[in-house]
KEMAR-80444 format. One line per field, with one value per residue (C-alpha): residue number from 1; residue in three letters; chain; x, y, z. Coordinates in steps of 0.05 Angstrom, whole numbers, plus 5000, padded with zeros to 4 digits. Layout:
! KEMAR-80444
seq	NUM_...
type	ala_...
mol	A_...
c1	X_...
c2	Y_...
c3	Z_...
! end
This chain:
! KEMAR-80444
seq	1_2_3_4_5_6_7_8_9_10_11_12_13_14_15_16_17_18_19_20_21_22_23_24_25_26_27_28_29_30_31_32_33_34_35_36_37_38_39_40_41_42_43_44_45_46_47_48_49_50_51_52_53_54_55_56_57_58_59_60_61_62_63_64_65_66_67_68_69_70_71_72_73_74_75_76_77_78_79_80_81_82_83_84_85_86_87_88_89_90_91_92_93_94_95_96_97_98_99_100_101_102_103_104_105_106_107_108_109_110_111_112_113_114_115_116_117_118_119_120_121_122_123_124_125_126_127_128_129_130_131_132_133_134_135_136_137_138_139_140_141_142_143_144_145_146_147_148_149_150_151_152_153_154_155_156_157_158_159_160_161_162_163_164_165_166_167_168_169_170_171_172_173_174_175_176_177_178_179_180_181_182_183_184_185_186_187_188_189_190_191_192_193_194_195_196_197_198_199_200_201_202_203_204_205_206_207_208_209_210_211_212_213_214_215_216_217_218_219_220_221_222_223_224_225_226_227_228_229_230_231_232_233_234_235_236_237_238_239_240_241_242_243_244_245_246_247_248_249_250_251_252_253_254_255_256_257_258_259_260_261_262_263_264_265_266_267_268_269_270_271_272_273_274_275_276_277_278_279_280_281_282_283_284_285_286_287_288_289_290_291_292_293_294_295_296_297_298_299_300_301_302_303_304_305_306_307_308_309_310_311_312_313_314_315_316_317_318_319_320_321_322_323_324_325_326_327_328_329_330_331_332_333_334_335_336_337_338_339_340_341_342_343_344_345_346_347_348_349_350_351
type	unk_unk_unk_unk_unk_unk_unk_unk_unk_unk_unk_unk_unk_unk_unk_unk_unk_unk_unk_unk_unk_unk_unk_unk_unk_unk_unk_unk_unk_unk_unk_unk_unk_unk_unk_unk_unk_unk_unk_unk_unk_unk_unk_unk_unk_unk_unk_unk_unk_unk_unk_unk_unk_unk_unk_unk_unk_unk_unk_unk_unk_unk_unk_unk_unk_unk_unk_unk_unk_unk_unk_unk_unk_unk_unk_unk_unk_unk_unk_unk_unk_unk_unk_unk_unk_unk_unk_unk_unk_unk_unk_unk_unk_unk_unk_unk_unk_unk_unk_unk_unk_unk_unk_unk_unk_unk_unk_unk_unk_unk_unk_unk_unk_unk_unk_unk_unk_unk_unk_unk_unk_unk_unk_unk_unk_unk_unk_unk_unk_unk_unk_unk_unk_unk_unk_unk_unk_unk_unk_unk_unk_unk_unk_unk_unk_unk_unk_unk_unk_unk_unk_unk_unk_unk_unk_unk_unk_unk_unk_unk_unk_unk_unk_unk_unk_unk_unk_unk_unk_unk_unk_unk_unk_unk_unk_unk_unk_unk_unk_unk_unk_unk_unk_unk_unk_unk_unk_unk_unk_unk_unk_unk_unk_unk_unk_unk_unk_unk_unk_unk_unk_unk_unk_unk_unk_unk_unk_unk_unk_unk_unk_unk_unk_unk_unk_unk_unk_unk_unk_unk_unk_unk_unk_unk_unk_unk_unk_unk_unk_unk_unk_unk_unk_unk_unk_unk_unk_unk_unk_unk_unk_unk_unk_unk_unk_unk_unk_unk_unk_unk_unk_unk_unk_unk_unk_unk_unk_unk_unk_unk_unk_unk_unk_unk_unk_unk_unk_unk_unk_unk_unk_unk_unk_unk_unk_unk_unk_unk_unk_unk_unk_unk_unk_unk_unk_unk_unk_unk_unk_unk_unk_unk_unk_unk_unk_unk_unk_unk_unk_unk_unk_unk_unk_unk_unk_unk_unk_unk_unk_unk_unk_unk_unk_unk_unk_unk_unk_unk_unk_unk_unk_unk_unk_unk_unk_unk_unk_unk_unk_unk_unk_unk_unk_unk_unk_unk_unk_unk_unk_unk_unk_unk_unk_unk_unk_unk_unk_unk_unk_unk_unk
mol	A_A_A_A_A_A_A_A_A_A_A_A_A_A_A_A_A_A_A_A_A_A_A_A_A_A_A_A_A_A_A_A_A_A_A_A_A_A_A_A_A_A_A_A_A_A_A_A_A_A_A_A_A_A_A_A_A_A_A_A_A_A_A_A_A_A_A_A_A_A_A_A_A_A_A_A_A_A_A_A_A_A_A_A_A_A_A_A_A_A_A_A_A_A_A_A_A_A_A_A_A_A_A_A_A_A_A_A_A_A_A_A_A_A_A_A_A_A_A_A_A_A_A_A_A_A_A_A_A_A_A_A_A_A_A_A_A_A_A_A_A_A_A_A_A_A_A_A_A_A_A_A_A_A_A_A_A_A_A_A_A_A_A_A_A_A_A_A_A_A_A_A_A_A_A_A_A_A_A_A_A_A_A_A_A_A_A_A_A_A_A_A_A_A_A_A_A_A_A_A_A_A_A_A_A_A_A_A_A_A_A_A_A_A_A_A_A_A_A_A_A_A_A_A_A_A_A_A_A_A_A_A_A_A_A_A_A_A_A_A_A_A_A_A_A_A_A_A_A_A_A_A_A_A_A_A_A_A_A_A_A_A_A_A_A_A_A_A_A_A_A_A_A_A_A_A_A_A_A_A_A_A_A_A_A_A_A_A_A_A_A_A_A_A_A_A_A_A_A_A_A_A_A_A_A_A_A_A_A_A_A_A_A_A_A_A_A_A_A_A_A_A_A_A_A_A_A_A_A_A_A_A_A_A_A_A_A_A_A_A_A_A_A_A_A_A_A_A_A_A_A
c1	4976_4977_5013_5016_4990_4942_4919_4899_4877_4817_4768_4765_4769_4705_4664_4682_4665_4590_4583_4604_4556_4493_4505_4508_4433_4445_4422_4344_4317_4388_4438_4514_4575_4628_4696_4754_4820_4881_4886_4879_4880_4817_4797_4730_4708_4709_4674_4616_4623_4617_4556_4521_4539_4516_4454_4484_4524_4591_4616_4690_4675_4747_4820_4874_4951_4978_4951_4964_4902_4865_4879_4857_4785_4772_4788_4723_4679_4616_4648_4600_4658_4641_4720_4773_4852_4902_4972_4997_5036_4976_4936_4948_4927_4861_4844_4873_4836_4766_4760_4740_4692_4719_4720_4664_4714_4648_4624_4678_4669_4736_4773_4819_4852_4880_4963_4980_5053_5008_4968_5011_5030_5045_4993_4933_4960_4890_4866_4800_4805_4838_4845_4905_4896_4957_5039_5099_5164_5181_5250_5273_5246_5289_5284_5328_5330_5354_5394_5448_5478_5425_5427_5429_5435_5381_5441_5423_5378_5438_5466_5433_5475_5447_5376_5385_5348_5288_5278_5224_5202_5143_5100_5100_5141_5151_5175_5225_5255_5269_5304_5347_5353_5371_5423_5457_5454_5404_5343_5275_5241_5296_5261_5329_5356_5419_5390_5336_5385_5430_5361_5351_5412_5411_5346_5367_5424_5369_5327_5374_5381_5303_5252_5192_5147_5102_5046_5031_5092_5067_5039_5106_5142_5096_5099_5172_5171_5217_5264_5288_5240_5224_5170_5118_5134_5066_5062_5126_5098_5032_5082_5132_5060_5042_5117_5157_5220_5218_5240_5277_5269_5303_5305_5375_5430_5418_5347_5274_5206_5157_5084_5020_4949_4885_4814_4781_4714_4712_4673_4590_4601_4528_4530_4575_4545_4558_4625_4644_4616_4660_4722_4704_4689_4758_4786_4767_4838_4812_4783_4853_4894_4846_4858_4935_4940_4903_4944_5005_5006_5021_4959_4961_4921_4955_4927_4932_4989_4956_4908_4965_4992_5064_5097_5067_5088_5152_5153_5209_5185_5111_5128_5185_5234_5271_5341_5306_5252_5313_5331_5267_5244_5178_5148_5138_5085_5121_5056_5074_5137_5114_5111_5189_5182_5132_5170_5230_5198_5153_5216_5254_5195_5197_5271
c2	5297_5300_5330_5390_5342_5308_5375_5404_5337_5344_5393_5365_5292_5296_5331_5275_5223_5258_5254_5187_5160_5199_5172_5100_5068_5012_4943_4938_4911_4902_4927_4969_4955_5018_5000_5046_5011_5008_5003_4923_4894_4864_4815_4828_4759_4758_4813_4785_4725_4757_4798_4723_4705_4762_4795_4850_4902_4919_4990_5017_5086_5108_5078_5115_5119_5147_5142_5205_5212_5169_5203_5273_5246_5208_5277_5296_5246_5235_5199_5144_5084_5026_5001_5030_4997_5043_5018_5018_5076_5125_5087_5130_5188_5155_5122_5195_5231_5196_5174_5099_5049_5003_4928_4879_4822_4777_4794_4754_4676_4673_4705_4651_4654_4726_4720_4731_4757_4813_4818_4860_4921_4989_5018_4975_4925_4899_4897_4951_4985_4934_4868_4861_4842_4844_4849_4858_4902_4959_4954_4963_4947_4948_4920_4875_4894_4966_4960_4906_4900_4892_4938_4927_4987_5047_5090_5063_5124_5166_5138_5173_5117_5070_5073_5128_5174_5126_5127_5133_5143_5132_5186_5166_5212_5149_5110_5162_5187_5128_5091_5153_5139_5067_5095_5135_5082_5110_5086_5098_5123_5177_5247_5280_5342_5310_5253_5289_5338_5275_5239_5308_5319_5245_5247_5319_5280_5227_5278_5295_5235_5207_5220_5233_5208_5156_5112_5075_5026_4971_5015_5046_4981_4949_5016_5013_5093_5064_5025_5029_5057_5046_5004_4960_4881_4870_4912_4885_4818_4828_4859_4802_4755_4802_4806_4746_4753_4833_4855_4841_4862_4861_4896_4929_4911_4973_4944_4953_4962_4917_4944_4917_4939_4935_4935_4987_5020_5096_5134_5138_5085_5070_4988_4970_4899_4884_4913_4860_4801_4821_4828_4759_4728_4746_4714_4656_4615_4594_4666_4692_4647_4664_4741_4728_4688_4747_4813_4774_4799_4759_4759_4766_4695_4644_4590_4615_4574_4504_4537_4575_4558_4516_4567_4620_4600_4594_4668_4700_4772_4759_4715_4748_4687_4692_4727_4784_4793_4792_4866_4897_4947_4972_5040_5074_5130_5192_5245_5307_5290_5256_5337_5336_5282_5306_5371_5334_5296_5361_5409_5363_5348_5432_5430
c3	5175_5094_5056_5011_4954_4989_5013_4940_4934_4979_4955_4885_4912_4951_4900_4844_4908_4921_4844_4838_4903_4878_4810_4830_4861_4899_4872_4878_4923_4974_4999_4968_4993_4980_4982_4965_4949_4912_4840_4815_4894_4896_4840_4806_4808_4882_4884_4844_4888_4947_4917_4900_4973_5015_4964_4951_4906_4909_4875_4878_4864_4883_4870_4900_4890_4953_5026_5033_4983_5029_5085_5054_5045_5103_5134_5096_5137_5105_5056_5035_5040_5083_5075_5051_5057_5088_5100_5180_5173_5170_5221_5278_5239_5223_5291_5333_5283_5295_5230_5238_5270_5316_5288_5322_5324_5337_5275_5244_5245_5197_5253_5275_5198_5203_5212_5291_5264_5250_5313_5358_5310_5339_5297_5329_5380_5407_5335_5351_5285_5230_5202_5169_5093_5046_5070_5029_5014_4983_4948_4873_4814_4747_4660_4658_4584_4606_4666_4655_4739_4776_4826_4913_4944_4946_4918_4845_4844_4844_4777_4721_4677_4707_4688_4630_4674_4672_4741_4794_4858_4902_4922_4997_5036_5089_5034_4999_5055_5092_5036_5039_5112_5099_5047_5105_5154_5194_5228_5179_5236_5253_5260_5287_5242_5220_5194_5164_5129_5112_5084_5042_5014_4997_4958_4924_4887_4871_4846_4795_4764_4759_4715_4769_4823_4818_4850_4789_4779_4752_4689_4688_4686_4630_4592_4591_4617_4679_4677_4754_4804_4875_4887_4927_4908_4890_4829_4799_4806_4775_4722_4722_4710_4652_4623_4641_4641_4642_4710_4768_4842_4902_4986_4982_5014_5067_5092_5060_5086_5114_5094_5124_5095_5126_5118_5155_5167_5172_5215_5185_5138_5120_5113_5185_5185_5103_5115_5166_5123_5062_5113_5138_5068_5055_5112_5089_5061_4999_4986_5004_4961_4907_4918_4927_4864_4822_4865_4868_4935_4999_5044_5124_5135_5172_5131_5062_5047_5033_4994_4946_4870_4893_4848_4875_4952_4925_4891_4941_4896_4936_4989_5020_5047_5118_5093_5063_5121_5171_5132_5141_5182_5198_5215_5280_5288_5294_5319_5302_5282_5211_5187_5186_5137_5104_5095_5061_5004_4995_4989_4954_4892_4882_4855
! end
């Protein structure tokens, strides 16, 4: 269920989506390809490759910042997107919520590349509604210009000194409130009242000494508006490529997340059969090392490795290595239960 935000989100969301589709004409004579994703996670140039290969367009009338966006307008339906990239942790939403087309695994000669370590996921264990595309951590992200120690624990946030109050947050309730969780020990999929309150009280003192919320960290980071925020590995790399030398990041010492996002098709999307050939072009290795080289992302392809930059497969920021992967944690679905979260991160933004 979204949010409050993501709620308020919705009516002017779909109305600047309708506008955006019946201002865009498909490529004469074939077909368009509508794909909603992330800001900068999907290189241009293999999007015009992929247009060469298959005859076709390829518009992205829609970047988002939050899944809870995401989640807000799929609730819409008729939404014109043949793919869009949610992370696992709203999958459940989507797939209880009838909001996607199952995958024709058939349709996807590339098939064998895709990363069994994602296979089996409580989110879609037979793999009838995703294919894993992109993995990585969410930690902290700091100048090293501006803050002198780095820091290891998600109680950095709680040191106004630290970052000047300079610092950020992500606007995913998951997110936020389990690295609160992880601050108190707890499990990030704890839903009990004590931990919640503990998680609260946690992120209150937090909330005193940051600057805001964000989804945009890499901007924030290059911009020099943060200098210590919470974010996905990802951007800080693209960062650390634009501004070597910049920035540091690390998983605390308490734990981090592991994040996997997918390609998926939601329900009515109008080109089913182009969306399957783009998901398969990218399964491809050399497609995907392409992609990971450009996002700075790590991509859920077994075979990508041969195929990557050495200093790349050596980036641990991307490419997280076997100490830090032995301190994350991944999400559960919680049902119902996700309002309680939900709830926190709302009433905690208000003060």
């Amino acid at each position: 269920m979204p949010n409050a935000l993501a709620r308020l989100v919705r009516p002017v969301a779909l109305l600047a989506l309708a506008a955006l589709a019946a201002a865009a004409p498909a490529r004469a004579g074939g077909e368009t390809l509508r794909l909603a994703i992330w800001t900068n996670y999907m290189p241009d140039d293999v999007l015009a490759d992929f247009e060469k290969a298959a005859g076709c367009a390829v518009e992205v009338p829609w970047n988002y910042s939050s899944n809870d966006e995401l989640l807000a307008r799929l609730e819409g339906r008729a939404t014109g997107f043949d793919l869009a990239v949610p992370s696992d942790v709203i999958l459940p939403a989507l797939i209880a919520g009838g909001m996607l087309e199952p995958i024709d695994r058939a349709a996807l000669a590339n098939a064998a590349h895709a990363d069994p370590a994602f296979a089996k996921r409580q989110a879609d264990p037979d793999g009838k509604w995703t294919v894993p595309y992109t993995w990585g951590t969410v930690g902290i992200a700091w100048r090293t210009d501006k803050v002198k120690t780095a820091p290891d624990s998600w109680n950095a946030f709680a040191d106004p000194a630290l970052a000047g109050g300079n610092g950020f947050l992500l606007e995913e309730a998951r997110d936020v409130v389990s690295a609160a969780l992880l601050a108190n020990g707890k499990d990030v999929n704890a839903v009990d009242a004590a931990s919640l309150a503990a998680a609260k009280a946690t992120l209150l003192g937090w909330r005193k000494a940051i600057k805001g919320f964000t989804g945009e960290t890499k901007d924030h980071l290059l911009t020099g508006e943060a200098w210590l925020l919470m974010a996905y590995n990802g951007d800080v790399a693209q960062a650390m490529k634009e501004q070597p030398g910049k920035f540091g990041f690390a998983v605390p010492k308490e734990g981090g997340i592991l994040w996997i996002d997918n390609f998926v098709i939601p329900k009515g999307a109008p080109q089913k059969a182009l969306a399957h050939k783009f998901i398969d072009f990218v399964l491809d290795p050399k497609v995907a090392a392409r992609i990971s080289a450009s996002i700075r992302y790590a991509l859920a392809n077994k075979d990508v490795a041969e195929h990557l930059p050495a200093d790349l497969k050596a980036d641990a920021v991307i490419y997280a290595p076997d100490d830090v992967k032995a301190r994350l944690h991944q999400y559960k679905d919680l049902g119902a239960d996700l309002t309680k979260v939900t709830d926190v991160l709302t009433e905690v933004r208000a003060k």
